[in-house]
Each structure stands twice: as structure tokens, then as C-alpha cells.
N, C-alpha and C positions, 0 to 999 in steps of 0.2 A: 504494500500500500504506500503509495509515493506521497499522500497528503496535497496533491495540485488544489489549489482554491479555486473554483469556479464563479461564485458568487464574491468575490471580494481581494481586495490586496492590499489595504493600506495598513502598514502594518504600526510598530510604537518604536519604533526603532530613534540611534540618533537622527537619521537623516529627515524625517517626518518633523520631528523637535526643532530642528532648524529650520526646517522650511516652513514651518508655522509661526515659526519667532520674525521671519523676513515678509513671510506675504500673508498672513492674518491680520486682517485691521480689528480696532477694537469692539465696535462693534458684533464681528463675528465672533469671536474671542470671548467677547460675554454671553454672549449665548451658546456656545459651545461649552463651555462651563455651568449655564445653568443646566443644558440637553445633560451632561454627564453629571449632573446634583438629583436628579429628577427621573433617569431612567437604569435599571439593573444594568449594569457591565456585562458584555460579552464579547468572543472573538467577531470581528468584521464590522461590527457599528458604533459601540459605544465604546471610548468617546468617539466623535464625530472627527473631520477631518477640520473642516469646514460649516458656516452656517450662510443655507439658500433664502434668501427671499422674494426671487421673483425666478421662475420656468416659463421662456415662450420659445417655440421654433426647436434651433438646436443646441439653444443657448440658457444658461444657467448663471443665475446673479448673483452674487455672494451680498452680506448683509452691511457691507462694506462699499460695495457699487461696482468691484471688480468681476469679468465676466469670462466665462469657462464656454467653449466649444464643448460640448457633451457628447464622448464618445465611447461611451458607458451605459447610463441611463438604467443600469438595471435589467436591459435587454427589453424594458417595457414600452420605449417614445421611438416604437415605428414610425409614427405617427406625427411627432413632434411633441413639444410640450404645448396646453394649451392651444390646441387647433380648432380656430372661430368658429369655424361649421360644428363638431363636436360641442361646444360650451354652449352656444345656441340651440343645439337639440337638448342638450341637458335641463337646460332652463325651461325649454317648452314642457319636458317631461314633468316637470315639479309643478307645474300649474294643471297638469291633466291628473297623472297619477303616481303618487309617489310609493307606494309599500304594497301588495301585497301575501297577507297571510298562505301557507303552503296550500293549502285546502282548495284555496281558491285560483281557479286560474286567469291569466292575465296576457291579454294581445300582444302583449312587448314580449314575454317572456317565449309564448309560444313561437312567435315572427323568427326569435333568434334563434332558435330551437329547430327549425325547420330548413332556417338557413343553412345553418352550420352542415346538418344532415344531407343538404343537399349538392353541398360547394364538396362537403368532403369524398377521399378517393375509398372511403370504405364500401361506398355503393350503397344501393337502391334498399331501402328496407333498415337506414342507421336511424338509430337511435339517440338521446344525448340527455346527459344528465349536465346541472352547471354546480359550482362550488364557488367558496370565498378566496380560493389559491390553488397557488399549481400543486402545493405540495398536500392540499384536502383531494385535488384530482385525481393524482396518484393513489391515495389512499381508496377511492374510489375503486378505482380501476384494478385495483388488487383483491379489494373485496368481492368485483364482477367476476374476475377468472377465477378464483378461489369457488364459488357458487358453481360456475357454469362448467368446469372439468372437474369438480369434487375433487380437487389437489392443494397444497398447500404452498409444494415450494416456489421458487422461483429463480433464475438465472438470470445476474445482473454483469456490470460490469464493474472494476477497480475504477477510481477516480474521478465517475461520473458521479453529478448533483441531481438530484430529484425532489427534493424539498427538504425541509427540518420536521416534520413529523415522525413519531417513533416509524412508521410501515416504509416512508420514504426514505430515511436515514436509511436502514435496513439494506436496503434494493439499493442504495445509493455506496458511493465507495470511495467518499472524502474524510482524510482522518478527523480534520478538526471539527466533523459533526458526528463523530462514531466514536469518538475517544473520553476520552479526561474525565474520569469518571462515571457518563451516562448508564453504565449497564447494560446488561443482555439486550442484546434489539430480537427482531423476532428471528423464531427459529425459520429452517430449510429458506433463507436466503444466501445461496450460493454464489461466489463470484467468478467470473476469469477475467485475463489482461483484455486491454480495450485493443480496439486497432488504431495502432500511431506508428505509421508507414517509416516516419524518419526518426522514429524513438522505438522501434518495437520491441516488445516485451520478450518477445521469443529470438531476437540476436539476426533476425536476416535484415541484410544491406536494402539500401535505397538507394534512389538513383535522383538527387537534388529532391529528396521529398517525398518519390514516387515509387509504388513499392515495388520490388524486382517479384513481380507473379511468377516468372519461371524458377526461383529459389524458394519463396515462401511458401507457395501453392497455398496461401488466403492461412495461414497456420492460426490466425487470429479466428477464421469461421469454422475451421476445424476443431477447434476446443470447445466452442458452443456446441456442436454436433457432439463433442465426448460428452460433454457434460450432459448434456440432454439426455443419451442413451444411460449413463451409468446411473442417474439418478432413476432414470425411468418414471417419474411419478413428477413431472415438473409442472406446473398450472402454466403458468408464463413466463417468458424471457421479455425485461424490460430495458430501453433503451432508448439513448440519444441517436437517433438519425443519421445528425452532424452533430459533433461534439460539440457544445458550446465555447471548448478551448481556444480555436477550433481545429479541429481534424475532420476531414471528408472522407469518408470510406474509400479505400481500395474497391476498385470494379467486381463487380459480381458477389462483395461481404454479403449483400442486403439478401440477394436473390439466395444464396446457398443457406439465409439464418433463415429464413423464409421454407424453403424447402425443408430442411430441419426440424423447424417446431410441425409443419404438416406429418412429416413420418410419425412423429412421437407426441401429438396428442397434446402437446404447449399452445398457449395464445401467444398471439406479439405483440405486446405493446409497447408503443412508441411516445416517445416522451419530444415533444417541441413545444415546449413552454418555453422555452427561450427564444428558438429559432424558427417557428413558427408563424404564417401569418407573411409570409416575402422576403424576411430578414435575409436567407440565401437567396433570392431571385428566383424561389417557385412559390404559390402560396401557401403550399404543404413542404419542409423539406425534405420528409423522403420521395417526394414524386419522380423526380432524376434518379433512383438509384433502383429500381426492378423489385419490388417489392411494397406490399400492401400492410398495413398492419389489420389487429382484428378489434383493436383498441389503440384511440389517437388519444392521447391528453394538450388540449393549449392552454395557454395564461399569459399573463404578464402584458404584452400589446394588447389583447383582447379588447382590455379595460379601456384602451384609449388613453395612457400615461397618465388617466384621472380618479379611476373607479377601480377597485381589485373586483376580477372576474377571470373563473375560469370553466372549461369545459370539456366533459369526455364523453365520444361520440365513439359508441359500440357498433359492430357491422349487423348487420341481421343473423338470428338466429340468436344474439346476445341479451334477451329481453328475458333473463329469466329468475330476476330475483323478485315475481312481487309481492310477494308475502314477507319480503325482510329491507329494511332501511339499510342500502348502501351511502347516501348521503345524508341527506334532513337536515339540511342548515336552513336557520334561521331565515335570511336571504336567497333560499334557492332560487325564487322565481320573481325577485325583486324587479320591477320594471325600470327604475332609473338605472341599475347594473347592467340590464337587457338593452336600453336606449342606446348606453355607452354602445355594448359589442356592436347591435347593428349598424352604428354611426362608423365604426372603425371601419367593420367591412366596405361600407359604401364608401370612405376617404378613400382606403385601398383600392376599389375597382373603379372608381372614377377618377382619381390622380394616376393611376398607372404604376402606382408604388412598388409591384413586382418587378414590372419591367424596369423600371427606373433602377433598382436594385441589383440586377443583374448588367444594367449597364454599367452604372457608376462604380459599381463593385470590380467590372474587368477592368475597368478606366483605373482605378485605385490599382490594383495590384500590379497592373504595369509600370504605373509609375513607382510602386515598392520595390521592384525589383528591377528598376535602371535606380533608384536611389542605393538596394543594397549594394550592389559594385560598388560603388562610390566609398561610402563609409568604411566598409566591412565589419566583420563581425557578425554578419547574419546567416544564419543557415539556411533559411528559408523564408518563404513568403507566401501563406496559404490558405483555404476558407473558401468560401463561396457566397456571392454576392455583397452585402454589404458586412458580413461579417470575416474578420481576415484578421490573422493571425501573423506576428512576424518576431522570429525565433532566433535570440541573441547568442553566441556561443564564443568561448573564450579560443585563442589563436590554438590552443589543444584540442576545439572541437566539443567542449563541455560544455554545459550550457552556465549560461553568464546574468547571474540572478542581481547580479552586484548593480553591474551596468544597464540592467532591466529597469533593477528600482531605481538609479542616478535620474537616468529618462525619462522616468513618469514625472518625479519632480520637477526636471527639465523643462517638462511640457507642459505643466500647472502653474510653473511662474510665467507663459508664455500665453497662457491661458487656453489649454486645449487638457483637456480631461478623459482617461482613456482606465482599463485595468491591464494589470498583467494576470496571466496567470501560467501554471505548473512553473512558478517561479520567473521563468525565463525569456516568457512570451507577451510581446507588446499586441494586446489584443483590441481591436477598432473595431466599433459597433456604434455607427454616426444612425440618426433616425432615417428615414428612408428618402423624407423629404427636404435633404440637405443638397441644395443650390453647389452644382460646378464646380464654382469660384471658393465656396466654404471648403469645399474640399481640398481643395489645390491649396488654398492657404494653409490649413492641416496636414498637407504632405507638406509642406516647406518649416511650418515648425516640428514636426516632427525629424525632418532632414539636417536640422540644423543641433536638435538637441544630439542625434545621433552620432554627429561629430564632435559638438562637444564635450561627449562622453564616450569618447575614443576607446577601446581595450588597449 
């Protein structure tokens, strides 16, 4: 278990202390001290880095007046922050209908509902339940195959995020949400290594990235398949698509885990609460990779970077817990949460934000990779549409966590806002609806901290 953070990187270290002491004004500064007087301590939030007061577009205010490119966001401002259209439907929603109760059903809810069912690739006859979060969707979606194959276990991957709930930790395989204490998580959650072409788990070469199939022969979907067989009693294998790191499958992963769970009586569930919704330039991202899941969970965009909303859409034939509560939250069918999702969808199909995603995202990585010549230091440059990955490694080839974190602060006194994660990796996640020019500015301060954080 390598411990990669998915969710977060700013860590307490000296170099965070200085860079708070130089570009914190006072104002943020006292309220970053009351945020940490006021809420429990944990890894990844508290204390804060920084204190926002104003999100619009792809930009973020500090409480100070100083302003951050957002290329972060939590993987939630596909959308942008604050998008007029979105706030305007919100507002109409509050004067028609705001709450309600589960019992009762409601036009917004069902609209979304039907949506979703019908945009998604699980086909004709899905289903969909909604939740407060991606990590109560997961929770969901485990309780479905649990039901619906009368099995328990499950087959996940090492250093994938799924949420912070006990079922999602579990399934999930980041140390610093499995460790320090918490205790047993649930039993027959099994892992293996993930696929990461130019870091593989199982020692075959790559080729700038790309993984040598004539060496590996997919040894990453080969151990799903072990596992699967040895276990024999597996409910479902749960997963990221695309990594949220990100890592994009080797050709043919999808189809052979796919192939797989059919022999042996598994569900597939797919996990894009992060990457879901365009972020790669499809609106599903496992669409591009030959394979269906039998359960999709999303979140996080859903909401519209305003409302927490999430949703897990079962294929048919998945309809079969109704005599027992898989969800029942409070909010299940809340219609201003229902407003948000269908207001996102319709931002997305009428601004073009897949396709824009998929442009700007090859536009981005080309330019990453005539900047990485330049600088050096980079192994790679990788992802899929707007989200991309690029992986710093010391002149031995190792990866270069030092120079990682130098750059992020680099790029925060420059005002551009990004995360790293499995330490090493400067990972870009701009909202979908970032203008050219923002970008191209983002690739120049980025190019510029990169140098001046030479190995």
C-alpha cells in the first residue's frame, strides 16, 4: 500500500509555514484560525490552507483579494464556480419547491432520474437511486450487488479513493483513510495492484508511459481474473475507470475485467465521481475503453460546484432490493439537489463541455510535453481530457516528491492552484469551461515555476 492521496496534498510541513507567512494576508489568517478553533482536526482539511470568499468561473478569491486559477476544485467545478444559468434555476427552484419528504414524489426528482437512466451506457431498463455523496453512492452500490448475487466480497484496487465511509474506505486503498487507528473495515474486501503503465506494480517496462503489451500481456487484468477465480464467491469488483491520479488504462484492461466478472458471476462497478460527467472528454469515462459497467456511481460535478449530489444508476435486471433500504437519506429526492443535477447536465450538453474537454485537454498536453523537454525532470505527461497528470522524477528516475511540493507552492504564489498526488504528480483538473487564453496563461506559470524548481 503506497498511501498516494487522491483527495488532497497540502501537507504541514516547513515549506507550507513559509508560504503562509509570505502570501497569507490577515485577513485570511484570521479566519483560518478561527476555521481550525471551530472544527475537529484531521488529515487533508483542517487547518485550512487558505480562507475563500468569493468562487466564480475558474477562479477562487482569497479573503485577502488575492486570486487563484482553480485547478483543483475538488474535481466538483466542471462547470465552473457559480454558473448564472445554474444560480438562476436555483433561485426559481426555491420559489416553486423546495423539500420534498421521501414518500412523496416530486417532478424534479423524477426528471433527473430519468435523465440520468437514459444518457447512461448501462442501457435501456437502468435504474437510479441519488445520495448526499459519492462516498453514501458507493455505499449504495455495494449494498445492490451484495443483494443481487447473494455474495459478500469484493475486489478492489491498492491506492484508489472511493469515499470516507467505513464500506468505501474498505473497497478503497489509501493509507491515510485505512490506517491510524480506525479499525477493522469490512471483511472479504480484497485488493490487487492498480494499472500504472509507467509505475507498474508487477516490474514490466514502459515505453514513455505506454505499457509494453507484448511483455506485460495486461498482468494488471490478469490478477483481477486470479482473484476473481480463487475467491470464487466475489459480488463485485469496484473501480476507477481512469484513475483520478490520473492513469488511463492500458488497451483492452476494461474489456478483459469485463469479460472476467461475466465468467465468475461478479458485478462491475464503476466508480466516476470524480471523472465523470466530461472531465476526460466523454461524458461517461469508461465509454472509450470497451466495457460496460452493471453499476455506474457519479458525484461531485453533478451538484453543479453548488449542491452535494450524487447518483447510482443500476443496469436492468438490478431492481431487486425492494423490501430493504439501500439508501433512505433524508434528501433522497430533494428537488432543489434534482434542479442543480439537471441544470449541470443541460450546461454540459448545450456548452459543448465534453467536447471542449477533449479539445483543450489534447491542446494542454501538447503543450506539456514540448514544455517537459524544456525543463526536464519529467517522466511523463498523461490523462485524458481535461484531467492530466504530469510526473516529476529525480535525474535517477525516482520520483521527485520534493520538487513536486517546491511547485505547487510555486504556482500558489503565482496564483494558479492545482494538487499533486502519489506524491510526485502535478495533477491539472481546470473546470471544463476555462477560456484558451486561461489556459495558456496556466501553462506559462506553470513553465516557469518548473524551472525555477530545477532538480
Amino acid at each position: 500500500m503506497t498511501g498516494e492521496r487522491s483527495e488532497g496534498d497540502i501537507n504541514l510541513g516547513p515549506r507550507r509555514a513559509a508560504w503562509a507567512e509570505r502570501q497569507v494576508g490577515p485577513n485570511s489568517r484570521a479566519l483560518v484560525e478561527r476555521d481550525a478553533r471551530a472544527f475537529l482536526r484531521q488529515s487533508l482539511s483542517t487547518p485550512c490552507l487558505s480562507a475563500v470568499r468569493k468562487a466564480e468561473g475558474i477562479w477562487i478569491e482569497d479573503a485577502d483579494g488575492r486570486r487563484f486559477m482553480d485547478f483543483h476544485g475538488n474535481s466538483a467545478h466542471h462547470i465552473g464556480y457559480a454558473h448564472p444559468r445554474l444560480k438562476e434555476a436555483l433561485q426559481r427552484q426555491l420559489d416553486d419547491l423546495t423539500f420534498a419528504p421521501r414518500r412523496f414524489a416530486c417532478e424534479e426528482a423524477a426528471e433527473l432520474a430519468e435523465r440520468l437512466a437514459s444518457l447512461s451506457p448501462t442501457g435501456p431498463g437502468s435504474k437510479v437511486l441519488f445520495a448526499p455523496g459519492g462516498s453514501e453512492g458507493i455505499e449504495i452500490a455495494l449494498k445492490l450487488a451484495r443483494v443481487a448475487t447473494g455474495r459478500f466480497k469484493t475486489v478492489s484496487f491498492w491506492d484508489a479513493f472511493h469515499g470516507a465511509g467505513f464500506g468505501a474506505v474498505s473497497v478503497g486503498g489509501e493509507s491515510v483513510f485505512r490506517s491510524h487507528g480506525i479499525g477493522p473495515l469490512l471483511a472479504g474486501t480484497e485488493h490487487v495492484a492498480p494499472f500504472a503503465c509507467s509505475r507498474c506494480p508487477y516490474g514490466f517496462p514502459s515505453k514513455s508511459g505506454a505499457p509494453d503489451l507484448d511483455a506485460c500481456r495486461m498482468a494488471c487484468a490478469r490478477m483481477v481474473r486470479y482473484a476473481l477465480e480463487k475467491e470464487g464467491d466475489v459480488a463485485a469488483v469496484v473501480a476507477e475507470p481512469v484513475r483520478a491520479v490520473p492513469y488511463v488504462p492500458p488497451p483492452g484492461f476494461w474489456a478483459a475485467v469485463r469479460q472476467a466478472c461475466d465468467e465468475t458471476g461478479a458485478l462491475l462497478i464503476f466508480d466516476e465521481i470524480p471523472t465523470g460527467l466530461g472531465k476526460t472528454g466523454a461524458l461517461f469515462s469508461h465509454a472509450p475503453f470497451g466495457a460496460t459497467p452493471d453499476i455506474l456511481v457519479l458525484g461531485k460535478a453533478l451538484g453543479g460546484a453548488m449542491l452535494p449530489l450524487a447518483a447510482v444508476i443500476a443496469r436492468d435486471g438490478l431492481d431487486v432490493a425492494a423490501d430493504r433500504a439501500l439508501g433512505h437519506y433524508t434528501h433522497e429526492k430533494n428537488p432543489l439537489l434534482a434542479r442543480a443535477g439537471l441544470t449541470t447536465l443541460d450546461i454540459i450538453r448545450d456548452e459543448g463541455l465534453v467536447e471542449r474537454a477533449a479539445e483543450l485537454g489534447a491542446y494542454a498536453r501538447e503543450r506539456l510535453e514540448e514544455m517537459a523537454a524544456r525543463v526536464g525532470g519529467v517522466s511523463e505527461v498523461r490523462g485524458a481530457g481535461l484531467l492530466i497528470g504530469v510526473e516529476l522524477v529525480r535525474p535517477d528516475g525516482t520520483p521527485d516528491a520534493d520538487r513536486a511540493e517546491a511547485v505547487l507552492y510555486a504556482a500558489l504564489e503565482r496564483g494558479l492552484s492545482f494538487k499533486t498526488t502519489m506524491g510526485s504528480v502535478l495533477t491539472l483538473s481546470p473546470p471544463l469551461t476555462i477560456a484558451r487564453d486561461d489556459l495558456d496563461r496556466a501553462m506559462g506559470i506553470l513553465e516557469e515555476c518548473l524551472a525555477a524548481c530545477r532538480p
